[in-house]
C-alpha positions as CSV (number, residue, x, y, z in Angstrom):
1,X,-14.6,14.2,-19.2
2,X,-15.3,16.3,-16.0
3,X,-11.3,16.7,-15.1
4,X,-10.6,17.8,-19.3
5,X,-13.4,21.0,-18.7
6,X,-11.9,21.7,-15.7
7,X,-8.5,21.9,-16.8
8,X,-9.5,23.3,-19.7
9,X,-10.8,26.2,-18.2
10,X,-7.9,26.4,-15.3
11,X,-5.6,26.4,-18.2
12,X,-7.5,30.1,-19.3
13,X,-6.5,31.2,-16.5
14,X,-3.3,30.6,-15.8
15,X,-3.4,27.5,-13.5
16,X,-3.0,23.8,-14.0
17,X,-5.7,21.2,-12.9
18,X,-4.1,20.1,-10.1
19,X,-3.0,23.5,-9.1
20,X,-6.6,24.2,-9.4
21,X,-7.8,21.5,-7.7
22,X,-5.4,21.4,-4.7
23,X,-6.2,25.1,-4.0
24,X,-9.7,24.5,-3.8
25,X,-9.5,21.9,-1.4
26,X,-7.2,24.5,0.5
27,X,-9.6,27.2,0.2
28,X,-12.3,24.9,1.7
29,X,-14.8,25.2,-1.4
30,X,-17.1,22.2,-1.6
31,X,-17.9,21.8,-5.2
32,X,-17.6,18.1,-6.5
33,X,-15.9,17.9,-10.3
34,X,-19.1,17.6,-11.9
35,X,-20.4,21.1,-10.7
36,X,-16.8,22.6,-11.8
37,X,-17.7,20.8,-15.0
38,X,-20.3,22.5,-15.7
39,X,-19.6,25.8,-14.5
40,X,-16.4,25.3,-16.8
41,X,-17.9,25.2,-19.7
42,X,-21.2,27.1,-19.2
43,X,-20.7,29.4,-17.0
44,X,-17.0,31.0,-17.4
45,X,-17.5,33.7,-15.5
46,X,-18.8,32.1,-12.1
47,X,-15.8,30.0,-12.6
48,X,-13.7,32.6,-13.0
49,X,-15.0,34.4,-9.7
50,X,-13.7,30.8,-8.4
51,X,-10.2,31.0,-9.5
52,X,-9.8,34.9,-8.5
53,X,-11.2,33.8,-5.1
54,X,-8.6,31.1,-5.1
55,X,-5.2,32.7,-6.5
């Protein structure tokens, strides 16, 4: 269930899961799937300050 939010909300914004997840391991961020989760789906725009930090 965690990996479907988290692509889900990659997919918004452009990226794949494992895009997403490979650049956050490159980018050093130490959040576990369940924390992307759930900023995924309820709070989109911390996540999105994620995926600009990573891109």
């Amino acid at each position: 269930m965690w990996i479907q939010r988290i692509n889900a909300g990659a997919r918004e914004h452009g990226m794949s899961y494992s895009q997403f997840m490979g650049k956050i391991k490159a980018n050093n961020i130490d959040l576990n799937r369940k924390v992307l989760a759930d900023l995924a789906m309820n709070e989109p725009d911390a996540f999105k300050a994620i995926v600009d930090k990573i891109k």
